[in-house]
Backbone bond lengths (Angstrom), bond angles and torsions (degrees), N, CA, C in turn:
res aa  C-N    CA-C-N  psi(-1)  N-CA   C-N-CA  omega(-1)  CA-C   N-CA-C  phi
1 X - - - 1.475 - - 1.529 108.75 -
2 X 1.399 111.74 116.12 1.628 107.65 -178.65 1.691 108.00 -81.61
3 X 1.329 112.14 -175.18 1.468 119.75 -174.84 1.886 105.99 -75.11
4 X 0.590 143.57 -26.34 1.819 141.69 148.56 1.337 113.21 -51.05
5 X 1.342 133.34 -56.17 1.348 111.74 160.02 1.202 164.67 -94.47
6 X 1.547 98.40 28.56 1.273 154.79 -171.75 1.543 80.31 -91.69
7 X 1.344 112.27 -81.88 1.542 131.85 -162.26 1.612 99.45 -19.98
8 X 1.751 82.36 -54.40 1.904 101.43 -152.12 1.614 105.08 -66.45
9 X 1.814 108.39 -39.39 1.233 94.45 158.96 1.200 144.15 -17.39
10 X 1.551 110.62 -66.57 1.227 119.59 -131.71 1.838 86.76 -120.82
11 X 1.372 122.57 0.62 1.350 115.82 151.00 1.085 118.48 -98.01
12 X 1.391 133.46 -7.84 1.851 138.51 157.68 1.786 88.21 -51.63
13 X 1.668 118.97 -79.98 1.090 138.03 -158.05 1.739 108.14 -35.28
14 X 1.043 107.62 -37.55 1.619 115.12 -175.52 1.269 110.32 -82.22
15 X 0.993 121.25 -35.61 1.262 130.92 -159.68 1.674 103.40 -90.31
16 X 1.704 119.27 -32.02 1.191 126.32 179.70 1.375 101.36 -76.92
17 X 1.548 119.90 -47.69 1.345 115.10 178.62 1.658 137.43 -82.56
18 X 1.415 93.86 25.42 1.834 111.26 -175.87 1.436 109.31 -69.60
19 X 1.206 130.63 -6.29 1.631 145.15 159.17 1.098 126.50 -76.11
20 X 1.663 117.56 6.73 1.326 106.48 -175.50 1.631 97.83 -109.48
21 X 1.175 103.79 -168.77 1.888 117.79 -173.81 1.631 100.07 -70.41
22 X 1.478 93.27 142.35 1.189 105.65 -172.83 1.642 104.22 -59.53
23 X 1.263 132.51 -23.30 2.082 135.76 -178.08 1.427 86.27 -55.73
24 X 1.065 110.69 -69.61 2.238 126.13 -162.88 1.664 85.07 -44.99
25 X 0.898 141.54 -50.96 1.767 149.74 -137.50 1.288 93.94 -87.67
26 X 0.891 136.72 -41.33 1.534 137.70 -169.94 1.507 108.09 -78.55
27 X 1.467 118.64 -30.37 1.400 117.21 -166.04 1.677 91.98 -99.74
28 X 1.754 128.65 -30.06 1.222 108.14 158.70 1.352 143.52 -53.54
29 X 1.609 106.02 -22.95 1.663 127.73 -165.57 1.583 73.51 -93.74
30 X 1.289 156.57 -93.06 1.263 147.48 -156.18 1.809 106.80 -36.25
31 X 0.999 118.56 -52.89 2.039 120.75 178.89 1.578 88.46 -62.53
32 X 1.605 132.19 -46.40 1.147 102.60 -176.51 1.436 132.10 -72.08
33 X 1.051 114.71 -22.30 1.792 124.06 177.82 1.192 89.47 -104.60
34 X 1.566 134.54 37.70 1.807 106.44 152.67 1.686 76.70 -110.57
35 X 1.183 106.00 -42.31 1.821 103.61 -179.96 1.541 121.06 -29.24
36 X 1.032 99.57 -51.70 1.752 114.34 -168.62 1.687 120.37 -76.60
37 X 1.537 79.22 -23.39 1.880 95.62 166.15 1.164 97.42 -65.07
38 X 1.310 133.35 -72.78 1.727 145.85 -152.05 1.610 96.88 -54.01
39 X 1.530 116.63 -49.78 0.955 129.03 178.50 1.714 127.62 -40.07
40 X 1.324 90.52 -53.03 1.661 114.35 163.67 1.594 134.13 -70.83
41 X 1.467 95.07 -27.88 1.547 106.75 169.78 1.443 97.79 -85.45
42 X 1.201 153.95 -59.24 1.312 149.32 175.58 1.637 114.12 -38.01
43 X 1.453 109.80 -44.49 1.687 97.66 175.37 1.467 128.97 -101.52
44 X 1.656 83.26 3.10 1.642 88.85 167.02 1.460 114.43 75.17
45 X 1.763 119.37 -154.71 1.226 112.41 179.97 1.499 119.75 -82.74
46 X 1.797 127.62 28.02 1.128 123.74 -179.34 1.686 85.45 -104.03
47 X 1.641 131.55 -14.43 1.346 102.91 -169.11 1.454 104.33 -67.61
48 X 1.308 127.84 -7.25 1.720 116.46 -168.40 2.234 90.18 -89.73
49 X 0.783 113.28 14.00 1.687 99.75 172.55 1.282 100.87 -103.60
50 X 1.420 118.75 -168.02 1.467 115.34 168.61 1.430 112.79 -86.21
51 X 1.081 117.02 135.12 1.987 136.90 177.97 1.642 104.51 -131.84
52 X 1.308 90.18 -176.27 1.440 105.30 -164.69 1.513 91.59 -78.01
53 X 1.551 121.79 -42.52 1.578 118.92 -154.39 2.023 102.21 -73.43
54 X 1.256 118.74 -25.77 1.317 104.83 169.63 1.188 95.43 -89.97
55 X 1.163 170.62 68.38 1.695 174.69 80.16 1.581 101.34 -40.14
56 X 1.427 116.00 -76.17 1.236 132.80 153.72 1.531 133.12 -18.60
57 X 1.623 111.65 -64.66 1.105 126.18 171.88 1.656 102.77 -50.98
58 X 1.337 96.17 -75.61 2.025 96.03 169.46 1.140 138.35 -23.72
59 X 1.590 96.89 -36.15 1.879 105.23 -158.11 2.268 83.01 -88.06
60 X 0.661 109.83 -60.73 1.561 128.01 -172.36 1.800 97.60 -39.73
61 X 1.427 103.79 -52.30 1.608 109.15 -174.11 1.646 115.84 -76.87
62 X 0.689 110.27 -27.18 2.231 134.18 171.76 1.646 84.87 -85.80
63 X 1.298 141.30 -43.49 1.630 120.04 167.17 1.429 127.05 -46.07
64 X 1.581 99.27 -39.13 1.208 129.89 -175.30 1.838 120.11 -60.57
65 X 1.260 89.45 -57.59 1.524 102.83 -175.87 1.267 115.11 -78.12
66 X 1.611 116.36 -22.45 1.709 114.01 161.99 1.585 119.12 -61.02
67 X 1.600 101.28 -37.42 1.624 92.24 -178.56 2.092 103.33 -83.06
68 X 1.494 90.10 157.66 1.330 113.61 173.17 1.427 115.92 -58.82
69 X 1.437 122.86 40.09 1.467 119.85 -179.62 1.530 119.19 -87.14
70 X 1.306 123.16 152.55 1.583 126.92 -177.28 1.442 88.66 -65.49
71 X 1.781 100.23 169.37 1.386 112.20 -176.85 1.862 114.63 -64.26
72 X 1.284 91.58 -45.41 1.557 109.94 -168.50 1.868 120.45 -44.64
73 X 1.864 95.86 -33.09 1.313 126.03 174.51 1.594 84.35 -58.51
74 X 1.411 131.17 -74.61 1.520 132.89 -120.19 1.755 84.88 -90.81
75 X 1.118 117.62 -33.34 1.365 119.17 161.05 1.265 148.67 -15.02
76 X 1.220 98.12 -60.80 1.961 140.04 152.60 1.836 102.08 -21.79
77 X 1.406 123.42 -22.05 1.286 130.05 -161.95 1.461 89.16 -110.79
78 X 1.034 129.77 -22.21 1.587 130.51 -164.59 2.118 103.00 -58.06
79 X 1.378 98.02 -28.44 2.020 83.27 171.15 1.184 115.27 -55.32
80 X 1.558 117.16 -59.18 1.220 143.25 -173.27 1.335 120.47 -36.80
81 X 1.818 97.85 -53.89 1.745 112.33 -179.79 1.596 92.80 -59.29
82 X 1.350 143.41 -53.98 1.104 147.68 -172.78 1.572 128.19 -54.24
83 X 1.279 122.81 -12.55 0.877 146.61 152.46 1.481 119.57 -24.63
84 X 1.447 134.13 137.79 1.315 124.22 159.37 1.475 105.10 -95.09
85 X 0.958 127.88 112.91 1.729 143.74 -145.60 1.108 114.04 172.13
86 X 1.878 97.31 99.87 1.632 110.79 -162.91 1.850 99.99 -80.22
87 X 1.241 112.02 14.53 1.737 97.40 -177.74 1.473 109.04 -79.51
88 X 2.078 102.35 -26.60 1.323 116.64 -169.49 1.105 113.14 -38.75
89 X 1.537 121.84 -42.48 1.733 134.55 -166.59 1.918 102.19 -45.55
90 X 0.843 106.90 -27.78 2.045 115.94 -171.14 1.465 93.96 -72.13
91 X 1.593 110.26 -46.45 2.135 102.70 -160.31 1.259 91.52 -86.14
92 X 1.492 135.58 -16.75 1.517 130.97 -177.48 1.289 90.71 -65.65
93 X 1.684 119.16 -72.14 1.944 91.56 -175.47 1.424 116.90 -71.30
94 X 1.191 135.70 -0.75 1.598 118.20 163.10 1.352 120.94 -68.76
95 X 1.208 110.81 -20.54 1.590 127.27 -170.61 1.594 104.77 -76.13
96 X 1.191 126.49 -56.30 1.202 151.89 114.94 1.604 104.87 33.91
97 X 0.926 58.78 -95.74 2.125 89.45 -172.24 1.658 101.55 -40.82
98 X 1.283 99.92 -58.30 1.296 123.26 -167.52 1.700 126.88 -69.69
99 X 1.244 98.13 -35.99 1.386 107.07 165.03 1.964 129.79 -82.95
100 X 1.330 84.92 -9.89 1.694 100.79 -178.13 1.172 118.32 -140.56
101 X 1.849 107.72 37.82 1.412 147.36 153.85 1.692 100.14 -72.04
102 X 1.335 119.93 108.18 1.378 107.23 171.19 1.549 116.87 -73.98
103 X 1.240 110.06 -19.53 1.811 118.80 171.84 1.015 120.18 -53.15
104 X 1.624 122.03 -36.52 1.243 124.58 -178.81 1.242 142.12 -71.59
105 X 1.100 148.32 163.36 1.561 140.76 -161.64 1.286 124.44 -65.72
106 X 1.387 175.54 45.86 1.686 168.97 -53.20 1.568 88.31 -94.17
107 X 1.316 111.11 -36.32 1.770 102.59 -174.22 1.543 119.51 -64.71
108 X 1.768 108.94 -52.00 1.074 118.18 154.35 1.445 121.46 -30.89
109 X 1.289 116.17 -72.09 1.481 128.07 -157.97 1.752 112.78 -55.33
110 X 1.628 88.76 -29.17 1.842 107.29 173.34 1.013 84.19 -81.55
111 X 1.058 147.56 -169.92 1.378 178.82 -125.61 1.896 96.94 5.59
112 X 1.306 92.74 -39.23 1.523 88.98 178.96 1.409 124.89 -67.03
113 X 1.184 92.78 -20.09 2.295 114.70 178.90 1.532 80.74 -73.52
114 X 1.175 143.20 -44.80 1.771 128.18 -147.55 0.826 106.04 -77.20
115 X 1.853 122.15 -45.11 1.862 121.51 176.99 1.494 96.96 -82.25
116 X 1.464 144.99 -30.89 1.540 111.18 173.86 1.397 126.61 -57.39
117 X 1.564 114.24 -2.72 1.296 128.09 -167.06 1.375 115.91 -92.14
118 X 1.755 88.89 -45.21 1.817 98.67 152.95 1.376 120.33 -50.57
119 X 1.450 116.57 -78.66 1.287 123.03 156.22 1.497 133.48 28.38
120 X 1.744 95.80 -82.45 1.277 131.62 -177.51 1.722 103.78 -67.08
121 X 1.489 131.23 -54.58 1.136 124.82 -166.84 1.524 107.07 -78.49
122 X 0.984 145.71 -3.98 1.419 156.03 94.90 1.512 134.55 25.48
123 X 1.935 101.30 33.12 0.892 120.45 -151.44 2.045 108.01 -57.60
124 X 1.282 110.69 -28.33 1.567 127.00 -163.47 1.384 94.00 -76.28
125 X 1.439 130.49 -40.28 1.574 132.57 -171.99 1.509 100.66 -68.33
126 X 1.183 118.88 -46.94 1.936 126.52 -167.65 1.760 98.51 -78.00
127 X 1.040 110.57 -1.53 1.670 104.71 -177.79 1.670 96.37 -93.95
128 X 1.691 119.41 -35.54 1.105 108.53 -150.88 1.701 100.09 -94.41
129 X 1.871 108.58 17.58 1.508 88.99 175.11 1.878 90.30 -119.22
130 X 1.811 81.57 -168.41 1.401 78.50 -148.91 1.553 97.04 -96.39
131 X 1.291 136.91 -177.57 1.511 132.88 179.37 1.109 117.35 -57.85
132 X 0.962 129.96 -58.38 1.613 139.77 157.86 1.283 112.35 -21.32
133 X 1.481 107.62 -62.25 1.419 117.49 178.27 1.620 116.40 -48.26
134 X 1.098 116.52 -54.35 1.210 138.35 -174.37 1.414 115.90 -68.85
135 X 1.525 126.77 -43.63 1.309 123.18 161.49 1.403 107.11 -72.14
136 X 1.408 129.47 -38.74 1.346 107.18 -179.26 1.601 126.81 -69.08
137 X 1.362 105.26 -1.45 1.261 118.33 179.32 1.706 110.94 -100.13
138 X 1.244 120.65 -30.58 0.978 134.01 135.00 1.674 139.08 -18.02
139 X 1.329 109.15 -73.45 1.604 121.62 150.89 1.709 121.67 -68.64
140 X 1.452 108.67 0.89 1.427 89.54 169.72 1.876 102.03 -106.13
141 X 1.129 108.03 -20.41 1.578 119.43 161.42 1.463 111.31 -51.24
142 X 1.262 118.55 -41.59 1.324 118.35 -172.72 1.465 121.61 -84.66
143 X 1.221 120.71 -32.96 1.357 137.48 157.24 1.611 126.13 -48.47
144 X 1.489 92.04 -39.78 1.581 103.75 176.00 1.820 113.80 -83.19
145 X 1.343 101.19 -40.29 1.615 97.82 173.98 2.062 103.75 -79.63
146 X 1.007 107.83 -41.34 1.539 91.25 173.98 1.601 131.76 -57.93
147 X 1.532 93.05 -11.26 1.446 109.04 -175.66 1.917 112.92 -80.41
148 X 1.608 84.76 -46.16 1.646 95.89 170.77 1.309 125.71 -78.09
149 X 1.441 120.53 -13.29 1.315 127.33 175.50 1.403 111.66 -78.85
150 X 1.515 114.17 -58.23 1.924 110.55 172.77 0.810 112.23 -43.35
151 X 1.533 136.42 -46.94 1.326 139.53 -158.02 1.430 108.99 -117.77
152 X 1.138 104.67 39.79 1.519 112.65 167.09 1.755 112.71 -67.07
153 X 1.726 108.52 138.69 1.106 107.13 171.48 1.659 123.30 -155.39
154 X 1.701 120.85 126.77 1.345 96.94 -178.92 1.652 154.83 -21.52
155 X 1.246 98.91 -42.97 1.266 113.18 136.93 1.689 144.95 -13.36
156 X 0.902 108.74 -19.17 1.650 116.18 179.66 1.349 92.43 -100.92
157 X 1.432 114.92 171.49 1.263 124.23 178.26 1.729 109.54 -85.79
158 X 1.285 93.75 144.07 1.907 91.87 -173.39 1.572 107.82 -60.06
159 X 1.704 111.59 -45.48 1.673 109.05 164.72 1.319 118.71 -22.11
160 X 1.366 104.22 -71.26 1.368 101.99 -172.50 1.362 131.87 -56.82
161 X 1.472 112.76 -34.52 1.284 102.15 167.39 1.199 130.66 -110.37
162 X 1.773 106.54 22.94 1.210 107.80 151.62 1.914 114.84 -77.45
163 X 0.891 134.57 -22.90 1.631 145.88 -179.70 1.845 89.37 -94.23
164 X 0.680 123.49 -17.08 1.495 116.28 -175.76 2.016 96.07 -81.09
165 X 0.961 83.97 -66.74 1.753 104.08 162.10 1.867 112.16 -23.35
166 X 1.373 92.63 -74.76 1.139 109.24 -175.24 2.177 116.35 -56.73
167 X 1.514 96.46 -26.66 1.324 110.09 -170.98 1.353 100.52 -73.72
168 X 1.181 120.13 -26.05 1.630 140.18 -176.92 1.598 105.78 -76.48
169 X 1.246 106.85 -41.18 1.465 93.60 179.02 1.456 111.82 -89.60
170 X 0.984 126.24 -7.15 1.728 122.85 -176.95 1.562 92.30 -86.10
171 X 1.273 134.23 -58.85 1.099 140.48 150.43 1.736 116.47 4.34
172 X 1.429 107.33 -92.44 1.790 125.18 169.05 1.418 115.77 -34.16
173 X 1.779 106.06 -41.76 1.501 111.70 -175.01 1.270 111.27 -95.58
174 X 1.676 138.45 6.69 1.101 140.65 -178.44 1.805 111.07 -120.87
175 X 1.496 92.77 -33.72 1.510 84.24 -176.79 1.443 106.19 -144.99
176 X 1.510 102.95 77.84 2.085 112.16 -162.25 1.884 98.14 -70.28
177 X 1.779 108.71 -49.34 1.067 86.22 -167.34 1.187 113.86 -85.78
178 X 1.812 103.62 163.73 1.682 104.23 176.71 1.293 118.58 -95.67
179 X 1.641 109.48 -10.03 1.638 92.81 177.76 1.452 120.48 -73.65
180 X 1.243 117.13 6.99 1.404 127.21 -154.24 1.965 89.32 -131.28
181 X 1.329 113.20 -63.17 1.672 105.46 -178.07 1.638 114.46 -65.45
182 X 1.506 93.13 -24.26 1.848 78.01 -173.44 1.818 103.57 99.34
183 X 1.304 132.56 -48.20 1.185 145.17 171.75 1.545 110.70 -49.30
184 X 1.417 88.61 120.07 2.197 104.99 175.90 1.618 105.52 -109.19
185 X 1.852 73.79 83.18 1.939 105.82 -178.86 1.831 96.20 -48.74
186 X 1.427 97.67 -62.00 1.715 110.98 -176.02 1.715 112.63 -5.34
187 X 1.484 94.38 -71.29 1.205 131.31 164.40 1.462 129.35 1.96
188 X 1.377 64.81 -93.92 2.082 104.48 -179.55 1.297 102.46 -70.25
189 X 1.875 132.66 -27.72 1.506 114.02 174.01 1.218 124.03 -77.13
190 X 1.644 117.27 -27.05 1.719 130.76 168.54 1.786 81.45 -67.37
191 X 0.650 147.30 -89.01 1.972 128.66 -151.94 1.044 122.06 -45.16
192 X 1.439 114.17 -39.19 1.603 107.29 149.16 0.953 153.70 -78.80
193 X 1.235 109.91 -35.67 1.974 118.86 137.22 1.889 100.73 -36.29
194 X 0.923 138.90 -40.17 1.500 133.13 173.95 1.580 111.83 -72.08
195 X 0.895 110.87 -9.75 1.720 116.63 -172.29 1.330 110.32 -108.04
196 X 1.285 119.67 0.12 1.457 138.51 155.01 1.640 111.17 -31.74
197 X 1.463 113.59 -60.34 1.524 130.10 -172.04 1.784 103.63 -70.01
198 X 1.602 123.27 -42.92 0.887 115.98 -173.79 1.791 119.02 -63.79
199 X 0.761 80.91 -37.82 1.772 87.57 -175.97 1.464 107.63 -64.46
200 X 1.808 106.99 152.84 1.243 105.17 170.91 1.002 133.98 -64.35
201 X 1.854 145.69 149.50 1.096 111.13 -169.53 1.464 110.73 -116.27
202 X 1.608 120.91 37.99 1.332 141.06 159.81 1.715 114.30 -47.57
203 X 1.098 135.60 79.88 1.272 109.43 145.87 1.217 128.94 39.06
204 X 1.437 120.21 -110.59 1.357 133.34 178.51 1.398 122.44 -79.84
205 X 1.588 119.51 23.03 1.161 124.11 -162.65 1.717 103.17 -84.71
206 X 1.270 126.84 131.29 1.547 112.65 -169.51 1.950 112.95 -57.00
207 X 1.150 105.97 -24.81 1.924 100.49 -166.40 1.678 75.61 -76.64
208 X 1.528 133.56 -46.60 1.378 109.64 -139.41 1.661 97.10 -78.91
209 X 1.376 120.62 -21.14 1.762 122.57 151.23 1.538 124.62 -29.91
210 X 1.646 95.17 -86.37 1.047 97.94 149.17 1.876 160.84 -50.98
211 X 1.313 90.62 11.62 1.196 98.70 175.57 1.402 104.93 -126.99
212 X 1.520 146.86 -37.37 0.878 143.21 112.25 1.796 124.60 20.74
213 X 1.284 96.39 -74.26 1.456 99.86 -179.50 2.026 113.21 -77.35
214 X 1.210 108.98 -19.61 1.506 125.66 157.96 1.572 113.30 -34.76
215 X 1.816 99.63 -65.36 1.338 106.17 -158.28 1.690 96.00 -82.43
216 X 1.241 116.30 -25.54 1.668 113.28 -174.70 1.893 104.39 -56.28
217 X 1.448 103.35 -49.37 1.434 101.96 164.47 0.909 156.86 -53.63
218 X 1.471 107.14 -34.17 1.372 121.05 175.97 1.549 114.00 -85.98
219 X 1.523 119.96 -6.02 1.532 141.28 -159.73 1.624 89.45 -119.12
220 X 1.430 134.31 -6.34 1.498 121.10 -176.78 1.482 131.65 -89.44
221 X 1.523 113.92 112.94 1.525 96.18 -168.68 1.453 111.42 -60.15
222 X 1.221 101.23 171.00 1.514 105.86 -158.17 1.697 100.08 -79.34
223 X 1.097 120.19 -87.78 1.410 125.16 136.25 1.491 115.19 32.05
224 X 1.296 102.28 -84.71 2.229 107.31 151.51 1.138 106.50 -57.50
225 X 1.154 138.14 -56.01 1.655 126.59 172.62 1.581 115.90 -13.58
226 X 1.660 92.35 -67.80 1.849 106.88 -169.62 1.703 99.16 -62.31
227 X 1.245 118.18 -38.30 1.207 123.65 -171.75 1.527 108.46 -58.06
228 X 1.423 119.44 -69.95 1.189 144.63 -166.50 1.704 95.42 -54.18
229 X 1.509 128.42 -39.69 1.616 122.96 168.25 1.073 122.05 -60.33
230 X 1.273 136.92 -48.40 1.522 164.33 114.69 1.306 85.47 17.30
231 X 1.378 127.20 -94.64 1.642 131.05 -162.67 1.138 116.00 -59.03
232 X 1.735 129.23 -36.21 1.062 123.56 172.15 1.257 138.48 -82.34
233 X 2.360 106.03 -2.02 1.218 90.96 159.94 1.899 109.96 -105.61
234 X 1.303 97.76 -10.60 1.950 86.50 155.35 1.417 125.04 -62.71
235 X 1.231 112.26 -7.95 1.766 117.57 -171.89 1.477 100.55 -90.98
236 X 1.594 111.69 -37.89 1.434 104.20 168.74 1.481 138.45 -107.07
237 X 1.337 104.35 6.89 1.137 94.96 132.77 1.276 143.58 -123.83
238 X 1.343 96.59 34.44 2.103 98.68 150.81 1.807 101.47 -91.79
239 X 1.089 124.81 -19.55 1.854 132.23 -166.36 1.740 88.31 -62.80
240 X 1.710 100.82 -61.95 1.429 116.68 170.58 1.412 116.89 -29.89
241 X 1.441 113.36 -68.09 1.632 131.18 -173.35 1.714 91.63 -43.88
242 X 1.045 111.37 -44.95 2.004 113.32 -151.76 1.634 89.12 -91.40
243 X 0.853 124.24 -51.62 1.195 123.79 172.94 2.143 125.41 -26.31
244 X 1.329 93.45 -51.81 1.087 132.69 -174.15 1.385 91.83 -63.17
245 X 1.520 103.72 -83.19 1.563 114.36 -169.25 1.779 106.26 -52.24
246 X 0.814 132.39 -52.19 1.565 130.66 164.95 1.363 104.88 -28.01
247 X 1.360 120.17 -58.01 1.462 122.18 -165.10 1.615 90.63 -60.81
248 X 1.196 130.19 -80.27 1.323 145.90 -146.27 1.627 92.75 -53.96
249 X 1.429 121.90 -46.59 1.684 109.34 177.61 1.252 116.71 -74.63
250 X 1.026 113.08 -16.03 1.901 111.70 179.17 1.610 102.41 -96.24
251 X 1.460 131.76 -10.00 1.416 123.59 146.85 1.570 119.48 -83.08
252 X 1.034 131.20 -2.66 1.302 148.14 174.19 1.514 108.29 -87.36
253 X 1.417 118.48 -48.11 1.229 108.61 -166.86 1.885 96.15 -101.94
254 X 1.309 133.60 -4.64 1.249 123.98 164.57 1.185 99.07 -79.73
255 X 1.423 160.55 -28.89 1.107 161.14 117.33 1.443 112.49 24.35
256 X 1.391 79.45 -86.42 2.104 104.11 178.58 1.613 104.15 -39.77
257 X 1.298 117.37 -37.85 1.491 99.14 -142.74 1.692 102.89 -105.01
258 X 1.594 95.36 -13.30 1.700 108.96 164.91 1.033 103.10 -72.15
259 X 1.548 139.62 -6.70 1.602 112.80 178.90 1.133 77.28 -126.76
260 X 1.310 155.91 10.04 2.069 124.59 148.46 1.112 87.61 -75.48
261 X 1.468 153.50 2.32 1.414 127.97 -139.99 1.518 94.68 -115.19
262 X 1.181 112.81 -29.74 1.817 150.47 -175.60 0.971 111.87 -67.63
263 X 1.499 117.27 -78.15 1.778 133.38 117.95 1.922 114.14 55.15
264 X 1.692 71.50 -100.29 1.708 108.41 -175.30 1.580 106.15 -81.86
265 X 1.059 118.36 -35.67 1.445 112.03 161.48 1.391 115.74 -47.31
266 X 1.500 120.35 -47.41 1.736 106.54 -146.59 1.582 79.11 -100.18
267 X 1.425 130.98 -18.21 1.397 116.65 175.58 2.140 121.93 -66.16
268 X 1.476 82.85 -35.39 1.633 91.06 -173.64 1.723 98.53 -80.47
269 X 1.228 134.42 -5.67 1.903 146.10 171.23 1.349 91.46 -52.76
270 X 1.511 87.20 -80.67 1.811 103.67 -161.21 1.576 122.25 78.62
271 X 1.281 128.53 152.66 1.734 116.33 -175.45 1.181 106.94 -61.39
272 X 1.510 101.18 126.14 1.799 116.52 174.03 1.300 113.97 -68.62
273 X 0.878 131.02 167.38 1.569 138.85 -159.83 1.789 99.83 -164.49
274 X 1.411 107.78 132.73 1.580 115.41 -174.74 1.566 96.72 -107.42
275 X 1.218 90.91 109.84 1.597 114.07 164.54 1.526 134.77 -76.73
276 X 1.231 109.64 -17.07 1.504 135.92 -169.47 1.356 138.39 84.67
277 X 1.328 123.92 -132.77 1.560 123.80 143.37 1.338 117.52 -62.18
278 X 1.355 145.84 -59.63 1.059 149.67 -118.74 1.656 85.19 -136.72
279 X 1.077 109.48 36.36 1.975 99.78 170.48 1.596 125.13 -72.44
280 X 1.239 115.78 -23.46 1.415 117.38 177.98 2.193 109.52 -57.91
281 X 1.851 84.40 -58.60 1.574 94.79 167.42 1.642 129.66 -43.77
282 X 1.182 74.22 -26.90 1.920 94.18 -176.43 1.414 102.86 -66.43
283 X 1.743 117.43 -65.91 0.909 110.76 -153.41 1.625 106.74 -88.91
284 X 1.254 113.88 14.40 1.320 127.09 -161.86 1.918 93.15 -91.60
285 X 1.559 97.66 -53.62 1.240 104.73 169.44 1.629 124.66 -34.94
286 X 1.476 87.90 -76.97 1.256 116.32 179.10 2.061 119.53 -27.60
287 X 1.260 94.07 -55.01 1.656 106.64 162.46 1.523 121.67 -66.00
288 X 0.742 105.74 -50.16 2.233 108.76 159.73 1.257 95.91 -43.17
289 X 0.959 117.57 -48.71 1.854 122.23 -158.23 1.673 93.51 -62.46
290 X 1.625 123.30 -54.96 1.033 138.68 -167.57 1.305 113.76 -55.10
291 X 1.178 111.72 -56.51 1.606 127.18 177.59 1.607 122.35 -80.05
292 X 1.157 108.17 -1.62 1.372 119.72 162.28 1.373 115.63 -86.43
293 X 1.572 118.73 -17.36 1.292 108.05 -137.43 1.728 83.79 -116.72
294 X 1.781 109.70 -17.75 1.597 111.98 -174.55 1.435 92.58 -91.31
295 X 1.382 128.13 -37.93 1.755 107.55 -179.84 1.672 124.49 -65.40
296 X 1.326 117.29 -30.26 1.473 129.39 144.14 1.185 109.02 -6.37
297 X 1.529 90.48 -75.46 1.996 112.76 -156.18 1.764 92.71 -79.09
């Protein structure tokens, strides 16, 4: 069996087993991106051109996004996208295409925002193209979100443009400048500053969340950026630290109260005593006996 049908294997295999529990799913998406490594070390520096095994990878992942699967399923590919693997540059514009296909399904089109998101943070793939490449990929990004922003309308599914949202901010925080992304930020912040009116203006309404946290991003110096990560992973793990300790005193003190609980049980028992058949009579007696014996006295 050469390394292609190996490939094909083991993208049938994933793809057959996308029904199982998300625990099993995690250790398949791990066999699949150790696969694709081996894969890549075997062909050397032709795996970053086009080959059969990113053909494959594609055809299996575009299987994926047609069916109605949760994100977490389509996920399972997220090693792979991560990859430094110059073939990736081909599914970045299929992804592309595909996600800002208005023909296509809202389920599809989400799921397809989740791996461009991968994609994008994918800092080793965007090194290995060339400037050109990159701004021209750039301006076709920009065309497509400027397209959905003018013509924004309740109407779409909130999913989608909540991950649409979100695709925007990985975006700002991965590739701010434009002389270098190609992206006419300018642009895209007057359209959303215009999209102000569209949104609901509920409070707790999810777009007005999500949109909210949009404009905080695209408005964040960078600088606070690094800062603001910094705090939020010292914030969690002290949340963690307390977390922890909560657990450990609330097993400590259910502890405690199973043995007062034990306690008062074996105190209110008391030594049993076998009465026989007729023990109720017994002790029925026995109390007459008692109360006869205090009116006496």
């Amino acid at each position: 069996m050469n390394i292609l049908e190996m490939s094909e294997e083991l993208e049938t295999f994933v793809t057959s087993t996308i029904d199982y529990k998300f625990a099993l799913s995690r250790y398949i998406a791990n066999c699949h991106t150790l696969m694709i490594k081996c894969s890549l070390q075997i062909l050397g520096e032709t795996a970053h051109q086009s080959n059969p095994i990113i053909d494959l990878f594609s055809e299996h992942l575009f299987f994926m996004l047609n069916k109605k699967e949760p994100e977490k399923k389509i996920l399972m590919y997220s090693g792979a996208c991560s990859l430094d693997w110059g073939a990736l540059w081909k599914l970045v514009k299929d992804m592309m295409d595909f996600a800002f296909e208005k023909n296509n399904k809202y389920f599809g089109r989400t799921n397809a925002l989740c791996v461009l998101s991968l994609l994008f943070k994918n800092k080793a793939l965007f090194s290995r193209g060339t400037t050109a490449e990159v701004k021209q990929l750039g301006e076709s990004v920009s065309q497509s979100l400027l397209g959905i922003l003018k013509r924004f309308n309740l109407r779409q599914q909130a999913r989608f443009v909540s991950r649409l949202f979100e695709f925007m901010i990985v975006l700002r925080e991965n590739h701010r400048d434009p002389d270098t992304s190609g992206i006419r930020w300018e642009e895209i912040l007057v359209a959303v500053r215009d999209l102000d009116k569209e949104i609901p203006t509920a409070s707790r309404s999810p777009l007005r969340v999500y949109y909210k946290e949009l404009v905080r991003a695209l408005h964040r110096d960078p600088n606070q950026q690094a800062a603001d990560t910094e705090g939020k992973k010292r914030k969690f793990e002290e949340e963690e630290e307390r977390r922890t300790q909560n657990k450990r005193r609330k097993e400590l003190a259910r502890k405690k109260q199973q043995k007062k609980k034990a306690k008062a049980q074996a105190s209110q028992k008391g030594p049993k005593k076998f009465l026989g058949k007729k023990g109720k009579v017994k002790r029925k007696r026995a109390s007459q006996k008692k109360r006869a014996r205090r009116s006496e006295a």
